[in-house]
N, C-alpha and C positions, 0 to 999 in steps of 0.2 A: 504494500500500500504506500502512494507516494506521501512524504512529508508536506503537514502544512508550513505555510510561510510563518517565520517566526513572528512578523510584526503582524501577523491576521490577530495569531493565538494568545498574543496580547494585547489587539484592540487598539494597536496605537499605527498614527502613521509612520513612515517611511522615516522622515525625515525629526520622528519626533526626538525631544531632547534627553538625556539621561535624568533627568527627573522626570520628565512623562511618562519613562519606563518605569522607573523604579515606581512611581505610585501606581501603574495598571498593576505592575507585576504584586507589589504588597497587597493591593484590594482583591484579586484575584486567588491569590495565594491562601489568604485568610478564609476567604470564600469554599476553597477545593481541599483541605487541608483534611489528611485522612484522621484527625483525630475529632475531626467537627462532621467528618462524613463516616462512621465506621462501618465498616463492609460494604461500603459501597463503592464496585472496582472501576466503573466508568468516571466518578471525581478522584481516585486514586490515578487513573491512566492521563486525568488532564490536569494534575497534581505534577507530575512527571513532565510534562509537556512543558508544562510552564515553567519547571525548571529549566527544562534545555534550554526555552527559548532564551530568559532571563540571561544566562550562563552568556551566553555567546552574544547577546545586545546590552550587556552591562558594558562589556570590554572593548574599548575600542578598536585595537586590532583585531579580534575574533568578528567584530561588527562590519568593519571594511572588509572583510576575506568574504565574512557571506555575502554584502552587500553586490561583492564583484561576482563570486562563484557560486551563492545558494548553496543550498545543504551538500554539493562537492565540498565544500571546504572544512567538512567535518568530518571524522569517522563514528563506524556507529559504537552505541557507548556499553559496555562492560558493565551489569546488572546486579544490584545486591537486593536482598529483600528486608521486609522492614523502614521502609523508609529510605533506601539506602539506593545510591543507582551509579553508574559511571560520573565521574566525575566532569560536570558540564557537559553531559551526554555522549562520554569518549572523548573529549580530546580534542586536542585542536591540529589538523594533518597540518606535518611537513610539509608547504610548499612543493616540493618534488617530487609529491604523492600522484599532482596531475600529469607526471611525465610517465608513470607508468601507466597512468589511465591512456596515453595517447598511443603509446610502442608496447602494452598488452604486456609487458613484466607484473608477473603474478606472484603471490604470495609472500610481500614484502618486501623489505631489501631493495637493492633496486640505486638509484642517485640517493638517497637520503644518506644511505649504506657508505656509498664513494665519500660523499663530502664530510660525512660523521666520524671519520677513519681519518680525513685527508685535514681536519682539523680537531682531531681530540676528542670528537663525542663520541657516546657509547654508538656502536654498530645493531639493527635490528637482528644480526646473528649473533659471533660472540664464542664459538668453538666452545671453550665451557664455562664460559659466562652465565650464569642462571636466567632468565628476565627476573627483571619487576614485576611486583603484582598491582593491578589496579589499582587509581585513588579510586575513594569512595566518597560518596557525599550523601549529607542524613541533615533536611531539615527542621528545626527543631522550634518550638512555637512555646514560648515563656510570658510571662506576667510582666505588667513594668514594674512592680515590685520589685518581682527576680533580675530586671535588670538594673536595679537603683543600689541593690544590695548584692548583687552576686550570688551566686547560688552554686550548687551542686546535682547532677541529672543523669541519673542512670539511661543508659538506651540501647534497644532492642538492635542487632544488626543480625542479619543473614548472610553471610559472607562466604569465596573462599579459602578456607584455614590449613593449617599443616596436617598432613594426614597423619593421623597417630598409630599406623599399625607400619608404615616405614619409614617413617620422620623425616618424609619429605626429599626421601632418596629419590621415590616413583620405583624403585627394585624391590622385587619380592628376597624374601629372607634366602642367602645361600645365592641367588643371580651377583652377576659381574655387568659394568659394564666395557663394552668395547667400543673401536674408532669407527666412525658409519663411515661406510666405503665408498658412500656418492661424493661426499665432501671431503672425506680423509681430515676430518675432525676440523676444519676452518669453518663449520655452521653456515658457510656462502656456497654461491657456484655461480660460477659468471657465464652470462648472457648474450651473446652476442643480438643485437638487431640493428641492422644495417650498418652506420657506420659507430655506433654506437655499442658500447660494451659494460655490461652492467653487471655489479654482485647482487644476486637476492638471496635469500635464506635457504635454505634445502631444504626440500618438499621430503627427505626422508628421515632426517635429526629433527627438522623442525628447528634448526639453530642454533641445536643442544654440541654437536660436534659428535656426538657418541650416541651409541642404541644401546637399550636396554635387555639382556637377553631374558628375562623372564619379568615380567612388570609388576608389581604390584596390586594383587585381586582387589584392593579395598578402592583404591582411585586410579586401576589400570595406565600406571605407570604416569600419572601426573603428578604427583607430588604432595597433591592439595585434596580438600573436598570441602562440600559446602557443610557451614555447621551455621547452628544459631546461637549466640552470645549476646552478652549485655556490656556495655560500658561507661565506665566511670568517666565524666567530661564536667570539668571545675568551667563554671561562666565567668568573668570576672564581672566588676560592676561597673557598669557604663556602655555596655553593648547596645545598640541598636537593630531594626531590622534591617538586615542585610549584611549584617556583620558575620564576616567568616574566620571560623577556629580550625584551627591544626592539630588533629591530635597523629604525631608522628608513628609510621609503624602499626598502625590500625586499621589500613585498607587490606585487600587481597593479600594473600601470598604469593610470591612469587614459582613460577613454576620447576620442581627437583631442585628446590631449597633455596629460591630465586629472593630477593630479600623481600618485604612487604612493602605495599606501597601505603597511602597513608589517609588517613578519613578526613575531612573538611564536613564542621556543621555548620550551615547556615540555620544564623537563628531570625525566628519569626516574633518580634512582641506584639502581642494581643492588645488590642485596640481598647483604654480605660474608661468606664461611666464618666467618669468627671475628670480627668485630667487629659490636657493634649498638651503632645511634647513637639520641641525643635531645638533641637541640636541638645543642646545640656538646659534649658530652659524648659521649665513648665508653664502651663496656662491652664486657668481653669475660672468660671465664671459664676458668683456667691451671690443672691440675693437678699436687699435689705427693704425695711418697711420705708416709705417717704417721712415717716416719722422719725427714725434715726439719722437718714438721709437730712435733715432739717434741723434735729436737735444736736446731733454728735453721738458718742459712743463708744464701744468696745465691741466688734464683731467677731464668731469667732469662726476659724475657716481649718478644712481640712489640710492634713499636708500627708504625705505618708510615712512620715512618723509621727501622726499624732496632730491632734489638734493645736492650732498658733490664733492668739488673739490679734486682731488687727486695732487700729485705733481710726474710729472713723470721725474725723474733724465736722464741727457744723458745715452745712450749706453743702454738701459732697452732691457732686453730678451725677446722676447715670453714666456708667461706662469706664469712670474712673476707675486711672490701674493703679494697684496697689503693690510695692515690691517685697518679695520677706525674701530675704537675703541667703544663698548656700541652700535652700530648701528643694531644690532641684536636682539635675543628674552631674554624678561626680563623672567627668572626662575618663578616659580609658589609660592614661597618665599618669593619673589620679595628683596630678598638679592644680587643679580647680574644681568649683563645682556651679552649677546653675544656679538660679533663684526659679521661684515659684512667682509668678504673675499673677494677682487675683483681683479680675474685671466687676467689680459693683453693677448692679442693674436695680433699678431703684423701682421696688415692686406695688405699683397699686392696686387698692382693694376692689373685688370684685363687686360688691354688695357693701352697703352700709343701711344700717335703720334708720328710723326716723331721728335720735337723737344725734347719731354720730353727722347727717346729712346737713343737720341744722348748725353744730358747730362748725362744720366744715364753709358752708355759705357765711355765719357770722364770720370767720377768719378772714373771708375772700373779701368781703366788702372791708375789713379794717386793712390789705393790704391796700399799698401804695407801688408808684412804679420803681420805687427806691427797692422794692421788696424783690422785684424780679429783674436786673439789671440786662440780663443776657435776653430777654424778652422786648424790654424798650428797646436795647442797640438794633434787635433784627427788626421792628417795625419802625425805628428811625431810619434806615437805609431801604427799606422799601414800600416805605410812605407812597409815593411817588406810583406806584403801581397800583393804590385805591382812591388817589385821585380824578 
């Protein structure tokens, strides 16, 4: 089935900016999120999607590579369960991945192989080089609580792990291995096409350099199998959504004892009743009667540690922001912290009786225009429009 476009499956345009991704992607996200849809695999499958898309239009050169080549410019991605999936959907191809789409070199290797060799990088063979194993990525949806204070979160992964009955040799107990004879143990075999000559990987080692003479019944001769486990992942405090952690050594294993690649959580914070954040800054909006709004006072407002008295001066406007000082998100740094903003909305009553109606008209007529100054300035300047 062909892939959708990434900017369809996030609802934005072409041309839109990294903050119009990133809030389709967060409203979406919160939306599809398999802990808010449980068992349900079709918001699980577009849970996933939205990852990949996300992954590849966060970045900006993953975003120029699709923008020119579409879903060529990715491989497809290495799978974990749990929440857990290729890391930005596989990866991001080598540039030189299209030279083998053109001259038909299969099964890796290939120019990536030449120039990775011909400058210091690891080769997709490797003679006995083990691979890596997949990163992994596992997103993870927390309180702003848990992001104010840091937290601690165990989490479900599905992974491939070391196989414990040949610890990752892939040889059955008493097997040897020996040098594959297609390759004579260099993991490559070079290509001729046309005027061009290419290493790709051996279609019979698989890159390993060596064959296994009797493999391993338990993961036939991979190294690895899938298992299900849980892990320990410390948040620190001041995370945002979008924010990504490293936990090293936690991805896939590598294959006949290949090293582990490594998990990436992107975390998700859940959207608060009353509080809305930006950046390390709170906002949240308290209302009072026009009675204290008029006399003065002490109001007192939430914070999330706890209730904070505000001190509200006579004559206070509607809308007036109020600032409490460090009551907001400590940076990632932890060299500062936000304040909490809290916006007054000066509340009138819906209903009043007879009595309260009566004092309310007696007040109106003993005011004067001295009593409402922001009222005369705006009908002195537009006098002129009821005449």
């Amino acid at each position: 089935m062909a892939k959708r476009d990434y900017y369809e499956i996030l609802g934005v345009a072409k041309g839109a900016s990294e903050d119009d991704i990133k809030k389709a992607y967060r409203k979406l996200a919160i939306k599809y999120h398999p802990d808010k849809n449980p068992g349900n695999k079709a918001a699980e499958e577009k849970f996933k999607e939205l990852g990949e898309a996300y992954e590849a239009l966060s970045n900006a050169d993953k975003r120029a590579a699709y923008d020119r080549f579409g879903h060529q410019a990715f491989s497809p991605g290495a799978g974990g369960g749990g929440g857990a999936g290729g890391y930005g959907g596989g990866g991001f191809h080598d540039p030189f991945d299209i030279f083998r789409e053109v001259f038909g070199a299969g099964g890796g290797g290939g120019f990536s192989d030449i120039f990775g060799e011909a400058f210091g990088g690891e080769s997709g063979g490797g003679g006995s080089r083990p691979n890596r194993g997949s990163d992994l990525r596992y997103d993870l949806e927390i309180t702003l609580e848990e992001a104010v204070k840091g937290c601690e979160k165990e989490i479900p992964i599905r992974k491939y792990d070391t196989c414990d009955t040949c610890h990752g040799s892939g040889a059955a107990a008493g097997s040897k291995t020996v040098t594959c004879k297609t390759c004579r143990g260099a993991g490559q075999v070079s290509v001729s096409r046309g005027f061009f000559s290419m290493a790709q990987t051996c279609p019979t080692c698989r890159g390993a350099g060596q064959i296994i003479e009797r493999p391993c019944p338990h993961c036939h001769g991979e190294g690895r199998v899938e298992k299900s486990s849980k892990i320990k992942i410390k948040i620190p405090a001041g995370v945002d959504t979008g924010s990504r952690l490293r936990s090293s050594g936690q991805g896939e294993s590598g294959m006949r004892g290949g090293r582990p690649g490594d998990l990436y959580i992107v975390i998700h914070v859940r959207e608060h009743p009353i509080f809305r954040r930006d950046g390390e800054d709170l906002y949240c909006e308290a209302p009072i009667s026009f009675v204290k709004a008029a006399l003065g006072g002490e109001l007192a407002v939430p914070t999330l540690e706890g209730p904070a008295m505000v001190k509200i001066p006579a004559g206070t406007q509607s809308g007036r922001i109020f600032r409490l000082r460090e009551k907001g998100i400590p940076d990632l740094r932890g060299h500062r912290r936000g304040n909490l903003n809290v916006r007054v909305l000066v509340e009138v009553p819906e209903r009043l009786n007879s009595e309260q109606r009566k004092k309310l008209e007696d007040f109106a007529a003993s005011c004067s225009e001295d009593t409402n100054p922001a009222s005369k300035s705006f009908f002195d300047k537009a006098r002129h429009f009821f005449s």
